[in-house]
N, C-alpha and C positions, 0 to 999 in steps of 0.2 A: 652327376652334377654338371649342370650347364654354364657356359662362359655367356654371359648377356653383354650387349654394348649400347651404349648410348647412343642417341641418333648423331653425336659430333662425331664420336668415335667411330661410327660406321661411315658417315662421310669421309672421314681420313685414314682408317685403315682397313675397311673390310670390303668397300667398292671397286672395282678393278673398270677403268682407272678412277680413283680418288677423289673426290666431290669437293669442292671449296665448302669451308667452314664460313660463315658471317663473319663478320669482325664485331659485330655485335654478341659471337658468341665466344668468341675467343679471342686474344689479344688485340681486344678493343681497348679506348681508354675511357676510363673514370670519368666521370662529368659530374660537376654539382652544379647544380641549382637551386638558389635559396632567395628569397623574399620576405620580407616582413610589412607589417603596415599596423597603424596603431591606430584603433577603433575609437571615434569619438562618440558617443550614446548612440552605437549603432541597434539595429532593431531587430528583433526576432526575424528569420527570414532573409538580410539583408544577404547579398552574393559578396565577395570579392575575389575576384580573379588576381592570382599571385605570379603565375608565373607560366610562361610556353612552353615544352617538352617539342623536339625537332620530328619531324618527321620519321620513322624507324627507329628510332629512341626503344632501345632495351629498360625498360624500368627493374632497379633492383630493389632500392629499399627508399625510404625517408622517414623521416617524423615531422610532427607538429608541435612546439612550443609556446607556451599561453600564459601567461600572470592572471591572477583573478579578475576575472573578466569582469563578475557582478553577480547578484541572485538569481539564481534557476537558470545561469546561462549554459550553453551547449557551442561545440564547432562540428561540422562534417566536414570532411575533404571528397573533394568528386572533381568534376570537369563541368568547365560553363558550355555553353553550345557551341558546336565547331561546325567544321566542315572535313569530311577525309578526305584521304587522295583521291575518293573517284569523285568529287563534289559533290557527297549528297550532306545533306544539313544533319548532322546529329543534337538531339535535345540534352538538353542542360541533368545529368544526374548529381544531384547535392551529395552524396555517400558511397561513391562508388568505390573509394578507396579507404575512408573511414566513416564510422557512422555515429554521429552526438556523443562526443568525448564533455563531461562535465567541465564545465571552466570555472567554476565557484572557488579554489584553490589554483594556485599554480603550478602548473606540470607540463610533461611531453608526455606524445603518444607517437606509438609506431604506428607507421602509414603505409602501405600496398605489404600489410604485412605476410599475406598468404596469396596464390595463387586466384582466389575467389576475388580479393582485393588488390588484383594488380600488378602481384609481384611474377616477375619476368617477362610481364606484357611486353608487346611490340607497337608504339604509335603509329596509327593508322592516321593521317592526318595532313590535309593540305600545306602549300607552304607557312603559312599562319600557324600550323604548329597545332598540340595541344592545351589549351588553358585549362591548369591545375586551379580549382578556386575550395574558399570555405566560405562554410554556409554557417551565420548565428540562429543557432536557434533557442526557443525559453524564453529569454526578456531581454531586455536592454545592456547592451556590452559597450564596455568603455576599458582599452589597454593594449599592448603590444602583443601579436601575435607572429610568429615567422613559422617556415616552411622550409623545409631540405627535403631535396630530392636527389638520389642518383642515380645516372642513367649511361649506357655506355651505347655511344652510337658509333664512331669509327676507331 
């Protein structure tokens, strides 16, 4: 039977001498971020950018919260186009962290729920940050939508 260590735990106790841990990976703090914005007949398609994530922003978890939006509507959560740290132009992905949660009833959904979508990502991202945006997709949306995200940078 073998003893396995994680890459923190090998940074701080099996390197001689000892590797600094992040603070992003350990006794960093807590950060939210939330936004809302309340759709007026907005349209299949339409983008909103909700909110910036900093630069090296650890992402751990969030969700989406929505009132019936209206017939056949949808949200994605993704990032509108940025720019990273090393200034090249990243394109706008509508779902990169959720993809078309129905909004025909009211609910939340968990956002950057799995690794595939996000979760424990590192922002790669100029000072401008990252824009967290959703995407309506389906038909015409009209009501409050908000956003939480949290993330631990220092």
């Amino acid at each position: 039977m073998a003893t396995l260590y994680s890459t923190q735990k090998t940074k701080w106790s099996q390197n001689v001498p000892s590797d600094k841990i992040k603070t992003n990976e350990q006794s960093g703090r807590l950060r939210i971020a939330f936004a809302d914005v309340t759709l007026a007949s907005a349209s299949s398609g339409d983008v909103v950018e909700m909110v910036n994530l900093p630069n090296g922003a650890r992402i751990i978890d969030g969700y989406l919260s929505y009132v019936n939006l209206g017939t056949s509507t949808t949200l994605s959560v993704g990032y509108a186009a940025y720019k990273n740290a090393a200034g090249t132009t990243v394109a706008l992905s509508a779902a990169a962290y959720y993809a078309a949660a129905a909004t025909t009833t009211a609910g939340r959904a968990d956002i950057f729920a799995t690794q595939a979508l996000g979760s424990g990502s590192v922002v790669d991202a100029n000072q401008d940050g990252l824009p967290i945006s959703i995407t309506l997709g389906g038909g015409t949306g009209s009501g409050l939508v908000q956003l939480t995200v949290r993330y631990v940078v220092d």
